[in-house]
VOBA-1610 file (N, C-alpha, C; in pm, whole numbers, padded with zeros to 5 digits, always signed):
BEGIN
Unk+01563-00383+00628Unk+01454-00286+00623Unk+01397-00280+00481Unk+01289-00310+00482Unk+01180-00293+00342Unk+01168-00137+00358Unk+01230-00103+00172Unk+01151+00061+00131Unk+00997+00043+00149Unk+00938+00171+00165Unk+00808+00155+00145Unk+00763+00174+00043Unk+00813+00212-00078Unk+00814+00155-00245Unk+00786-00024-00249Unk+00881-00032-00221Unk+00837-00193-00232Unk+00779-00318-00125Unk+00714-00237+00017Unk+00637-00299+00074Unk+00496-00306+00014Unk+00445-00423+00037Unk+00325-00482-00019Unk+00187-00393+00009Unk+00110-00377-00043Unk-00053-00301+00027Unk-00107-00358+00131Unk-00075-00477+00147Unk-00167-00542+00298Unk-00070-00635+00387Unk+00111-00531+00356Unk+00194-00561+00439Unk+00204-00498+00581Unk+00175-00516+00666Unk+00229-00440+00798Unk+00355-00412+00776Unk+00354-00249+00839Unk+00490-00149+00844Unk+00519-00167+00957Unk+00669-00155+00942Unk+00771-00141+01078Unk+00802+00010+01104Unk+00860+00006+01167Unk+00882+00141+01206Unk+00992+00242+01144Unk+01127+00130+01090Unk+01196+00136+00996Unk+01150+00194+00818Unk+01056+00124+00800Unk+01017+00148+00693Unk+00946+00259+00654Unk+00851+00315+00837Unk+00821+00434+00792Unk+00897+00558+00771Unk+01009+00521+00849Unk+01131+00621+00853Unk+01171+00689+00705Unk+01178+00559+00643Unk+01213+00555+00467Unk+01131+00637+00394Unk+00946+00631+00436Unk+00871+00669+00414Unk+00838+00841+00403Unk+00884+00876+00534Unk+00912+01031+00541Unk+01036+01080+00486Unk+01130+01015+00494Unk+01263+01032+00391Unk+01204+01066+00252Unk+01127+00999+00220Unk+01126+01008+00055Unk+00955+01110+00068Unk+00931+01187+00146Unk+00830+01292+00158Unk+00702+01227+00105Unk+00649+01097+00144Unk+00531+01046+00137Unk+00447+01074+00291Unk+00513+01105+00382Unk+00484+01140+00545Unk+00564+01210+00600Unk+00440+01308+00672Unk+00492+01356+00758Unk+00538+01348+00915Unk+00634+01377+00993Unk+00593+01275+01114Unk+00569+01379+01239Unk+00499+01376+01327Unk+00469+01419+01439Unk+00576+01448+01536Unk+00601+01328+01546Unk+00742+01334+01685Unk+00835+01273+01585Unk+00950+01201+01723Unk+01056+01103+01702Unk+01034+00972+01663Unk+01089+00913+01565Unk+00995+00767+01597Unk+01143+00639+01607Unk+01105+00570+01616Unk+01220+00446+01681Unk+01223+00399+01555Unk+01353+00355+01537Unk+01448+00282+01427Unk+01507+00142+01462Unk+01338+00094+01434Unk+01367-00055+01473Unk+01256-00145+01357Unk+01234-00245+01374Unk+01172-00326+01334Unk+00989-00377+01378Unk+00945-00299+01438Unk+00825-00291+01553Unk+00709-00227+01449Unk+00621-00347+01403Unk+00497-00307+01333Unk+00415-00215+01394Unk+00391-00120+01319Unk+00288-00017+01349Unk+00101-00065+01377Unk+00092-00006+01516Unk-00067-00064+01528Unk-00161+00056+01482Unk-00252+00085+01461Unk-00324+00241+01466Unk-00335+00351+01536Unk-00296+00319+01658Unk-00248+00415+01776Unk-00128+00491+01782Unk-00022+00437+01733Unk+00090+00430+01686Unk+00119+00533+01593Unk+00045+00453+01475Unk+00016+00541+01360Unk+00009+00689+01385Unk-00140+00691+01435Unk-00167+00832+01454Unk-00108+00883+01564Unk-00010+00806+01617Unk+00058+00938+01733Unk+00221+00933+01639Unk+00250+00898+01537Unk+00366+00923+01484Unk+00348+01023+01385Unk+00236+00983+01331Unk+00254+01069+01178Unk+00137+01145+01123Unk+00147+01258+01046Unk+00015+01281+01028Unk-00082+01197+00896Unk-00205+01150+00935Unk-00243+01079+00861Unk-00374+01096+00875Unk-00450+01031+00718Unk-00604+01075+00732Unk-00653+00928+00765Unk-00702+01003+00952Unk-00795+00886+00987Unk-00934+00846+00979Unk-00975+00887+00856Unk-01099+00838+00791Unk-01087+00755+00691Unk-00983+00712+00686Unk-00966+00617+00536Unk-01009+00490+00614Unk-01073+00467+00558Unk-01189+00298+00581Unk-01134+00192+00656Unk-00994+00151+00580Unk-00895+00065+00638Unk-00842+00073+00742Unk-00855+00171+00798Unk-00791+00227+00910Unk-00848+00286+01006Unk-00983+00348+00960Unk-01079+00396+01068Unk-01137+00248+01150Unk-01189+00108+01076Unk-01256-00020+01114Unk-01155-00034+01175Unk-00995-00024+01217Unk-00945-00109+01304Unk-00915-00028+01482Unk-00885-00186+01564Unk-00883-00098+01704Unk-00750-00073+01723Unk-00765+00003+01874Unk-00662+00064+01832Unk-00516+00014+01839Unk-00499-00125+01923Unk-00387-00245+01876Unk-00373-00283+01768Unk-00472-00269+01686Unk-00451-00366+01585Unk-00349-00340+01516Unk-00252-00405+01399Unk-00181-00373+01298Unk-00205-00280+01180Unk-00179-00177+01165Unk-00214-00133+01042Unk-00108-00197+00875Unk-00164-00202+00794Unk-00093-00187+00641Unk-00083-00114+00556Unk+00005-00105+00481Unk-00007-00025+00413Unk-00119+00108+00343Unk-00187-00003+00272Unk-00292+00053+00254Unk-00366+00135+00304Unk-00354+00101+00416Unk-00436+00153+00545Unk-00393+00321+00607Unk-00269+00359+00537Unk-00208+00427+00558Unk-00210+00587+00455Unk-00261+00697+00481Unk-00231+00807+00349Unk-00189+00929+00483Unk-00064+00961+00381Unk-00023+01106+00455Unk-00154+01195+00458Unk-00131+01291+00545Unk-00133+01446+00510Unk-00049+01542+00552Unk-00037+01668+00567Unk+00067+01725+00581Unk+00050+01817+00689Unk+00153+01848+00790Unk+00131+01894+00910Unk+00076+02074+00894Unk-00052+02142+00944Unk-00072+02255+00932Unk+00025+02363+01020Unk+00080+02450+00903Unk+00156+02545+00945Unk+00112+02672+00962Unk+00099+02728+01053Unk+00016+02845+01131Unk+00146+02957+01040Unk+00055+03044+01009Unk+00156+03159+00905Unk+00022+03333+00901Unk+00108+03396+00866Unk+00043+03550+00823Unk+00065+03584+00733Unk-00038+03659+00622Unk-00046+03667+00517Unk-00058+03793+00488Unk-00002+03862+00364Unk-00043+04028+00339Unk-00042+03982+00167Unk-00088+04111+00076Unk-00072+04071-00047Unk-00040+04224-00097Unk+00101+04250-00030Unk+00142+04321-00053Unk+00332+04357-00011Unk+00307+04274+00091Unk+00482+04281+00116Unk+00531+04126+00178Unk+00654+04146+00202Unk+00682+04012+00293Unk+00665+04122+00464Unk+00744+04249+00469Unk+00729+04347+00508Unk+00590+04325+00662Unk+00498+04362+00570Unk+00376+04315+00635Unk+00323+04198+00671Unk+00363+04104+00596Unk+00325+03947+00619Unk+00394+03948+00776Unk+00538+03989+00756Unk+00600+03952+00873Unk+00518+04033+01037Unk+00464+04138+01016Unk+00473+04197+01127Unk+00347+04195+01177Unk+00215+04267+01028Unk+00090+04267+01073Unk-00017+04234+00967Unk+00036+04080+00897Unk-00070+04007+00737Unk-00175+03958+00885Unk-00273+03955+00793Unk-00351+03884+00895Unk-00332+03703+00877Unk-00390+03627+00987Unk-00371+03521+01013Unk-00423+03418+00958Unk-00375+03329+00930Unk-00429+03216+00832Unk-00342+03070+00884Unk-00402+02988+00785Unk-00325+02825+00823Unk-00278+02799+00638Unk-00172+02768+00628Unk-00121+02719+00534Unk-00096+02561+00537Unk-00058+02480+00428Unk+00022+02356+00426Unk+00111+02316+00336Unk+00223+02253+00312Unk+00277+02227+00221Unk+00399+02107+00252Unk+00441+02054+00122Unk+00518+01953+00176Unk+00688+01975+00150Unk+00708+02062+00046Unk+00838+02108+00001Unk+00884+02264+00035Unk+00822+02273+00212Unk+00872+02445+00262Unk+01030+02430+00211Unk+01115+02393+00248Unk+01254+02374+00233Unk+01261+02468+00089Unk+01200+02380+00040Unk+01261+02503-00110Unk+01139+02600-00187Unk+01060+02662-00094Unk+01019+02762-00085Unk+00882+02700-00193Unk+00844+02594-00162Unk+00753+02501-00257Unk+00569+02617-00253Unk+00502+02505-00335Unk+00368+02587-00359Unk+00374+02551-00216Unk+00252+02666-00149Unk+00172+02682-00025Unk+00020+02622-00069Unk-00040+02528+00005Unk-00150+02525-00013Unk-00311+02540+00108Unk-00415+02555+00087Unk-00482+02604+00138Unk-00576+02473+00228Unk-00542+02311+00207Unk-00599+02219+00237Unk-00468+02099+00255Unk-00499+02017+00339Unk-00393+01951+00371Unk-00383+01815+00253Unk-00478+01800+00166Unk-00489+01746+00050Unk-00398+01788-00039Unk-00342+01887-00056Unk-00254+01948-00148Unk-00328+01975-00259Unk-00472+02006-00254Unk-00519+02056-00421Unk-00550+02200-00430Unk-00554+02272-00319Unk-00619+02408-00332Unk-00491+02519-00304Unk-00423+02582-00402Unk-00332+02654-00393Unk-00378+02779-00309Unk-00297+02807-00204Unk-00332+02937-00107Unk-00298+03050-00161Unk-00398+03178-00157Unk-00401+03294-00209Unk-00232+03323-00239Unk-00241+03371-00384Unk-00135+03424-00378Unk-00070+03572-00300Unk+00047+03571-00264Unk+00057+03714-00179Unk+00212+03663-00133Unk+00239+03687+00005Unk+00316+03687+00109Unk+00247+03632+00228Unk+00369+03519+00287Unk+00337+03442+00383Unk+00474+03442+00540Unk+00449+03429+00626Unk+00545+03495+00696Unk+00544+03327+00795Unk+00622+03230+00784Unk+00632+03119+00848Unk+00770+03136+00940Unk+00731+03078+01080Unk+00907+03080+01150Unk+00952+03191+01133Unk+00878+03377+01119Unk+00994+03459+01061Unk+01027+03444+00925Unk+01030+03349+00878Unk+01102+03369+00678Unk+00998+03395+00627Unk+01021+03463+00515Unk+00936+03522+00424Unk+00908+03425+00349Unk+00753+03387+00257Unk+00764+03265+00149Unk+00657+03346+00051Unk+00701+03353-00076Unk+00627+03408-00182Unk+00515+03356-00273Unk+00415+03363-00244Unk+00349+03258-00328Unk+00270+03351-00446Unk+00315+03283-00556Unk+00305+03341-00698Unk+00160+03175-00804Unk+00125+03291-00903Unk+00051+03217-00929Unk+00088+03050-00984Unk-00017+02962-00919Unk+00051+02778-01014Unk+00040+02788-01120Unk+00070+02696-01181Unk+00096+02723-01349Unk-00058+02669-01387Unk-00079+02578-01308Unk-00249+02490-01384Unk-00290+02466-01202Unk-00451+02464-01205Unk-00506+02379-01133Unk-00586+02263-01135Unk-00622+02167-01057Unk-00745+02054-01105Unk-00627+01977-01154Unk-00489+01933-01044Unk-00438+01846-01090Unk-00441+01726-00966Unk-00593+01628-01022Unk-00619+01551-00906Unk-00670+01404-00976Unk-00613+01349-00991Unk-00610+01171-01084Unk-00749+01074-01041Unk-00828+01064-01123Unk-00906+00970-01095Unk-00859+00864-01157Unk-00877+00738-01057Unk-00775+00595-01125Unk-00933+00513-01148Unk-00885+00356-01259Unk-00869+00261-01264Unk-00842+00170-01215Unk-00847+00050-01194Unk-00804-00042-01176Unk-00864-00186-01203Unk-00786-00265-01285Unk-00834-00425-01386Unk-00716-00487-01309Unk-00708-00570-01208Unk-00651-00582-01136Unk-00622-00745-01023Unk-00680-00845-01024Unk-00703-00926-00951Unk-00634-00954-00824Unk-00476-00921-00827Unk-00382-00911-00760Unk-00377-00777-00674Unk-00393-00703-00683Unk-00412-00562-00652Unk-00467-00488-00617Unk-00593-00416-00540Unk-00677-00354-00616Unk-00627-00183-00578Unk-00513-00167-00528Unk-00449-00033-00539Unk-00323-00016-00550Unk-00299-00096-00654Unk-00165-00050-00737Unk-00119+00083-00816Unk-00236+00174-00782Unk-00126+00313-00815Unk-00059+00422-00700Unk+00039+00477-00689Unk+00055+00545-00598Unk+00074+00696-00655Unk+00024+00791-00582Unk+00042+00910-00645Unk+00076+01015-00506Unk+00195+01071-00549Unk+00273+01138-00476Unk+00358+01290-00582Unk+00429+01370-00502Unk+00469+01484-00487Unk+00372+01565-00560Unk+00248+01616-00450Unk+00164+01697-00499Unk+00118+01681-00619Unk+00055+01533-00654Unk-00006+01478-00798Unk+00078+01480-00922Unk+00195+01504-00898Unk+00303+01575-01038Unk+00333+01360-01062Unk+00375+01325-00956Unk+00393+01147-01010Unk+00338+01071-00977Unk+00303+00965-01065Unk+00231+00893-01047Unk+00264+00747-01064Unk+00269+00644-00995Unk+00338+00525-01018Unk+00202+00426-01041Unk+00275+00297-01103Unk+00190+00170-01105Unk+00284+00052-01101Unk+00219+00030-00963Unk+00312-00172-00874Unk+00253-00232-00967Unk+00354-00362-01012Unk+00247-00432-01054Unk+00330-00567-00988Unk+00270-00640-00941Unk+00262-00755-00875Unk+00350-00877-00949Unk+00423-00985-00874Unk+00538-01027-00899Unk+00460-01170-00982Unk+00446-01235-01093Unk+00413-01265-01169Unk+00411-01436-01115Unk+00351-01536-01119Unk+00352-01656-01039Unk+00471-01775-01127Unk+00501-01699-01265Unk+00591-01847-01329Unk+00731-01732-01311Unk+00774-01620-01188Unk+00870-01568-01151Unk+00883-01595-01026Unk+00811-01687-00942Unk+00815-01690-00816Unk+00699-01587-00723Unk+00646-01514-00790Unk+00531-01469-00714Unk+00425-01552-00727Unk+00271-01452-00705Unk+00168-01523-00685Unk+00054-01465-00753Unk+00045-01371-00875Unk-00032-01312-00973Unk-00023-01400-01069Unk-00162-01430-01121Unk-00141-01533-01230Unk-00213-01462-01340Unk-00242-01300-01354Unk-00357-01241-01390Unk-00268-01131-01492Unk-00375-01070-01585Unk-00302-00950-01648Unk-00322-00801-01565Unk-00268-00742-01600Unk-00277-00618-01475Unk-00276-00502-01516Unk-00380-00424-01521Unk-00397-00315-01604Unk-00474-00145-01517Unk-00462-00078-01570Unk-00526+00049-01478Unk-00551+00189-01608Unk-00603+00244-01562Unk-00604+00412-01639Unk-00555+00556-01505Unk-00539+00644-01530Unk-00556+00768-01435Unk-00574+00858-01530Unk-00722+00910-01528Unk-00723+01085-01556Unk-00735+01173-01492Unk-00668+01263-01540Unk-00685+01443-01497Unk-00748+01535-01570Unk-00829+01635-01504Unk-00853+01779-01623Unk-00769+01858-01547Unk-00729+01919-01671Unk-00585+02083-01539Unk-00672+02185-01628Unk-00634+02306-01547Unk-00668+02457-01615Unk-00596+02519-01595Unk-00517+02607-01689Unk-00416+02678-01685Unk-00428+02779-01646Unk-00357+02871-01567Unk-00376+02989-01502Unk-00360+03069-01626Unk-00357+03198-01587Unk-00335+03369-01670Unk-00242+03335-01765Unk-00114+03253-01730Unk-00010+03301-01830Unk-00004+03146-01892Unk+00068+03169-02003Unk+00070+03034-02142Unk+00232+02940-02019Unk+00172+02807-02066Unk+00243+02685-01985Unk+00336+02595-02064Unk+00449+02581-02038Unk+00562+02471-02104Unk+00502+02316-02026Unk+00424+02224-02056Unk+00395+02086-01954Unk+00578+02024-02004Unk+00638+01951-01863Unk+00684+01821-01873Unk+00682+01746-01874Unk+00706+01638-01941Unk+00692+01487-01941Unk+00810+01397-01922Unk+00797+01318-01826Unk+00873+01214-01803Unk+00844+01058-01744Unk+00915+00965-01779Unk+00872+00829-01742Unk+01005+00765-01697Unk+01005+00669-01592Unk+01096+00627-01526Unk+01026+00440-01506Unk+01121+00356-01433Unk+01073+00243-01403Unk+01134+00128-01412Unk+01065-00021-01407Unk+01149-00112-01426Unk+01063-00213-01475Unk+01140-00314-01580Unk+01021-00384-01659Unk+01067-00513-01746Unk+01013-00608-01765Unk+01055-00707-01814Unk+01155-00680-01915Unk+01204-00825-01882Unk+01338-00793-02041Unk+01342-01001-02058Unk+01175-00993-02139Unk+01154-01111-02204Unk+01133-01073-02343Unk+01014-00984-02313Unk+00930-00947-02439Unk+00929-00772-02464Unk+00965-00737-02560Unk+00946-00603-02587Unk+00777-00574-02611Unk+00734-00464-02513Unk+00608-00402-02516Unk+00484-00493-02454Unk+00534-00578-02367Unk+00437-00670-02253Unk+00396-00552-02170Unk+00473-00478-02111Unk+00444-00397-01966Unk+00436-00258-02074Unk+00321-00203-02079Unk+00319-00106-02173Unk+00239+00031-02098Unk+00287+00157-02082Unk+00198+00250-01989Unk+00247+00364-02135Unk+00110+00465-02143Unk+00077+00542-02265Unk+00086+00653-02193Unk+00102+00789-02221Unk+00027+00896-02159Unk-00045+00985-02291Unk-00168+01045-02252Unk-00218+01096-02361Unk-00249+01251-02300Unk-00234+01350-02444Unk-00302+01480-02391Unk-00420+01556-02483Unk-00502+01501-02450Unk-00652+01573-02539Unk-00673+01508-02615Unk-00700+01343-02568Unk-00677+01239-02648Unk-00576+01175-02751Unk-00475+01253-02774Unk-00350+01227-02875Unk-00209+01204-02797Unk-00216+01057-02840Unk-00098+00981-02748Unk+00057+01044-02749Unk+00071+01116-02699Unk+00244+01206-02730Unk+00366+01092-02677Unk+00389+00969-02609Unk+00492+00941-02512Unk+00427+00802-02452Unk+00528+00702-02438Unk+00487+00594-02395Unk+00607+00532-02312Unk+00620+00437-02229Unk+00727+00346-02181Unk+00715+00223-02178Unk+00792+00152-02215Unk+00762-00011-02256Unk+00871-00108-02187Unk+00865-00230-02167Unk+00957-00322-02128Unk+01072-00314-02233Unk+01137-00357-02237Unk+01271-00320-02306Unk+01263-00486-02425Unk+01265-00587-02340Unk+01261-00726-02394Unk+01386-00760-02427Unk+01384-00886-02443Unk+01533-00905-02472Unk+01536-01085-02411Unk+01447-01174-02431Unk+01438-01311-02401Unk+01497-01380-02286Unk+01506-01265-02144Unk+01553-01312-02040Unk+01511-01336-01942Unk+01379-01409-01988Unk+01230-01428-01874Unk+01257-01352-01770Unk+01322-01419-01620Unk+01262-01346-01562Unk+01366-01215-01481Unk+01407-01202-01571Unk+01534-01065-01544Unk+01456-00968-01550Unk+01503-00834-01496Unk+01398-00709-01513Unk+01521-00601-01545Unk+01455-00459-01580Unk+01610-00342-01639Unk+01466-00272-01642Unk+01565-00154-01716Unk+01493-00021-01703Unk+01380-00015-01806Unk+01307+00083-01848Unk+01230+00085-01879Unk+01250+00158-02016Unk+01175+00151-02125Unk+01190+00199-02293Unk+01099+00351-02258Unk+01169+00416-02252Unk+01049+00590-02318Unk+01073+00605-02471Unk+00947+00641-02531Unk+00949+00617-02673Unk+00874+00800-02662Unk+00893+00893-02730Unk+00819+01006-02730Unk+00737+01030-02910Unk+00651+01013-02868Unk+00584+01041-03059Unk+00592+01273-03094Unk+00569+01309-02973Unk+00587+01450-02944Unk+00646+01446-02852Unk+00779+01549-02869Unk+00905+01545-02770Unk+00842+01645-02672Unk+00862+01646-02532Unk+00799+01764-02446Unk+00930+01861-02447Unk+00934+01966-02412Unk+00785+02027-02347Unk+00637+02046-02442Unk+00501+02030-02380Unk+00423+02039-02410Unk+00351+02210-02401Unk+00360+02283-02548Unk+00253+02418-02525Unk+00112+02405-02451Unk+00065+02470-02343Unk-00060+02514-02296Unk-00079+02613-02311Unk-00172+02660-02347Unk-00248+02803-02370Unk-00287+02895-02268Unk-00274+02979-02255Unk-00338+03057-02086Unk-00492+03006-02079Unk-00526+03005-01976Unk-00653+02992-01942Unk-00738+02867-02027Unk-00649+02756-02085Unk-00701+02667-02149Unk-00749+02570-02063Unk-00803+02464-02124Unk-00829+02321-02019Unk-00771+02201-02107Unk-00684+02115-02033Unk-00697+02008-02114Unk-00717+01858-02055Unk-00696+01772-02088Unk-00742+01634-02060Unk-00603+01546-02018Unk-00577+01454-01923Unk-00478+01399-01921Unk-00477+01253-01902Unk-00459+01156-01967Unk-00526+01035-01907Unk-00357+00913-01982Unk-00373+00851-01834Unk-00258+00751-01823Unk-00337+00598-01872Unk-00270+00511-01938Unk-00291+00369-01954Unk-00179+00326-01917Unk-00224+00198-01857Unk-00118+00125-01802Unk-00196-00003-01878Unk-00094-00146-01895Unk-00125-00259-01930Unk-00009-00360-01936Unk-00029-00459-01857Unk+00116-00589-01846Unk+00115-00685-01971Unk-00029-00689-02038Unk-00058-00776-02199Unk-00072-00865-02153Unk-00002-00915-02047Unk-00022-01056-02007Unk+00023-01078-01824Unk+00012-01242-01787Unk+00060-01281-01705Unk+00178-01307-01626Unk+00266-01265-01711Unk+00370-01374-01730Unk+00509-01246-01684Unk+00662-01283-01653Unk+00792-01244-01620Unk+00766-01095-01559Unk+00713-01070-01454Unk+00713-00964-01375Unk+00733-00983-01215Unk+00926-00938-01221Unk+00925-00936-01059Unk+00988-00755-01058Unk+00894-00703-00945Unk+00935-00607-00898Unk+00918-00489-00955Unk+00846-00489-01071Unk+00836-00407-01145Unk+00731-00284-01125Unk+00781-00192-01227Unk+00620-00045-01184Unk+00699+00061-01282Unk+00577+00128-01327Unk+00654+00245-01413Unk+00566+00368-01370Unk+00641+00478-01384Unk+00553+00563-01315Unk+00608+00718-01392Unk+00522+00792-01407Unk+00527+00943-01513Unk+00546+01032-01359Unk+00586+01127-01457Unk+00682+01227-01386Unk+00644+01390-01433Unk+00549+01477-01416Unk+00524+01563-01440Unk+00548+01696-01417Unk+00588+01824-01510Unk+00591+01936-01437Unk+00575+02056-01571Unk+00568+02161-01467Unk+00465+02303-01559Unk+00543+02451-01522Unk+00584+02459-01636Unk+00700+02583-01630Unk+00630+02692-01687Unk+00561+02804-01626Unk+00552+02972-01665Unk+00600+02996-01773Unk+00598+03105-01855Unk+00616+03109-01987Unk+00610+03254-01958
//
């Protein structure tokens, strides 16, 4: 069984793999689905999982056809709930009625107001299944990535998941490693956030996997208000085509101060420098915003 981390963009999914897929909270699923090996067609699709069937790739095909990856973006199943902004008390018995969504109910995660995950739902009391769920103000909003992509091999090598907080970049298995990219491979992602009422601690983190030929070939930056704080690099170490973890270098250690009610700028570089010793690789930032 292929993770769906490391199935290809214009690989057809099995059914297995989507399993993996909702495991790791990239989908949600509708019903039961079979734990087998049986490529998903579009019919399929949309009777397993919830998904947006307007995405291009996926709307042009019939309804046998195979879908891929690509072709594929969650959304999250709408949860019918009552709302008061004043008790759980009332939420439970007589809030008036609303639709919520979210992907981390389990641990009492943000509620949001669109199945996109960008519009945080009124804060108050929410009454789901009977349990009470508290929704208090987010720390920032307008956390929604416009990407890049310099790419030949690729042309959607970033993935962005758990409610925009991470953000990854595939980069394609290199052709003198046994793949079939003969190209350099590069991308950006920015954000603007706005900080709510109260002053914000930002986190920063970077994770990944990356050559260990050349130190600083596979190079991804993160910047905040144009001033580069934190970077992750290939490690290097002259072992063509071996791969290991990834270098975090911090120029400003996080947590990062935000100001109440400030705005700031967030913008990712990614860059491979070159062609060359990349199997399997991707590095991807890791974000989060602690109240103060």
């Amino acid at each position: 069984m292929a993770s769906w981390s490391t199935s290809g963009n214009n690989q057809g999914i099995p059914n297995n793999t989507v399993l993996n897929a909702i495991a790791s909270n990239i989908f949600t699923a509708k019903t039961t689905i079979p734990d087998n090996g049986q490529l998903l067609t579009k019919s399929r699709a949309n009777q397993y999982l919830y998904i947006d069937t307007s995405v291009a790739g996926y709307a042009s095909k019939t309804a046998n056809q195979i879908v891929v990856k690509s072709n594929l973006v969650g959304t999250i199943a709408p949860i019918a709930a009552f709302y008061s902004a004043s008790s759980c008390t009332e939420a439970c018995n007589s809030g008036s009625s609303t639709t919520v969504y979210t992907n981390n109910l389990a641990l009492n995660g943000t509620l949001f107001s669109d199945q996109q995950l960008t519009t945080p739902a009124s804060v108050g009391y929410y009454s789901i299944g009977g349990d009470c769920y508290t929704q208090t103000p987010v720390p920032v909003t307008g956390l929604s990535w416009t990407t890049t992509v310099s790419n030949p091999c690729n042309s959607t090598p970033w993935e962005i998941t758990n409610s925009n907080y991470t953000i990854k970049y595939y980069v394609s298995d290199s052709q003198n490693c046994g793949g079939t990219c003969g190209s350099t491979q590069s991308g950006t992602a920015t954000a603007t956030i706005t900080v709510g009422g109260s002053n914000v601690n930002m986190g920063l983190d970077f994770s990944g996997i990356g050559e260990l030929q050349a130190s600083n070939f596979e190079l991804i930056t993160f910047k905040l208000d144009g001033v580069e704080v934190a970077d992750a690099h290939a490690a290097g170490g002259g072992l063509q085509c071996q791969m290991g973890p990834v270098v975090k270098t911090f120029t400003q250690a996080p947590p990062y101060f935000l100001a109440a009610n400030s705005v700031h700028t967030l913008l990712i570089e990614f860059t491979t420098n070159d062609n060359l010793f990349h199997v399997g690789s991707y590095y991807e930032v890791d974000l989060s915003f602690a109240t103060l």
